[in-house]
C-alpha positions, -999 to 999 in steps of 0.1 A, spaced: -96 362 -278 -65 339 -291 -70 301 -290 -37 286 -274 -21 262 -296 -17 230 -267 2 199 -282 -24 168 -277 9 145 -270 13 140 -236 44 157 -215 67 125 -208 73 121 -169 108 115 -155 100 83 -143 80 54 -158 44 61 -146 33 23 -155 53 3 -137 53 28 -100 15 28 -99 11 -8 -88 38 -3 -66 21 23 -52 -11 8 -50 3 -23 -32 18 -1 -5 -11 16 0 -29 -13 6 -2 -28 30 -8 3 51 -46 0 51 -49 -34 58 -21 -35 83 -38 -8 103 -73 -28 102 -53 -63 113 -36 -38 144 -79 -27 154 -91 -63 150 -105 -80 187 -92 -109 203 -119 -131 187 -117 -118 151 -75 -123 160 -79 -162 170 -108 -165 145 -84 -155 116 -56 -179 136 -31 -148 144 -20 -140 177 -20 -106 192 15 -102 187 19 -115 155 -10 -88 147 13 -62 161 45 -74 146 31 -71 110 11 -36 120 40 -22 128 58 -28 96 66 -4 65 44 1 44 70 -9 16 83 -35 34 58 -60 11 74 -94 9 67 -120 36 78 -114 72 118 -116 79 117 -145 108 
């Protein structure tokens, strides 16, 4: 049985793996709390001070569209 010779440097990536992770992470957890604000009640809306509508509004955006809301 031969032992393959495997180089213990890693492969480099086309992209810079660093610096997209974080991105990634913050879109994911855009989507995931977006979705949750978009289940809430009424009274954990007006607990929380945020209409139904504005609720809505920011569900409904990207899930890369991070910054605050465009007015």
């Amino acid at each position: 049985m031969a032992i393959l010779n495997i180089p213990t440097r890693s492969i480099p990536l086309p992209w810079p793996s660093r610096p997209v992770l974080p991105g990634l992470r913050a879109m994911l957890r855009a989507a995931i709390t977006r979705r949750q604000l978009a289940e809430m009640d009424e009274r954990m809306l007006s607990d929380i001070g945020i209409s139904r509508v504005d609720a809505l509004r920011e569900a409904d955006r990207l899930p890369w569209d991070i910054g605050p809301p465009r007015v």
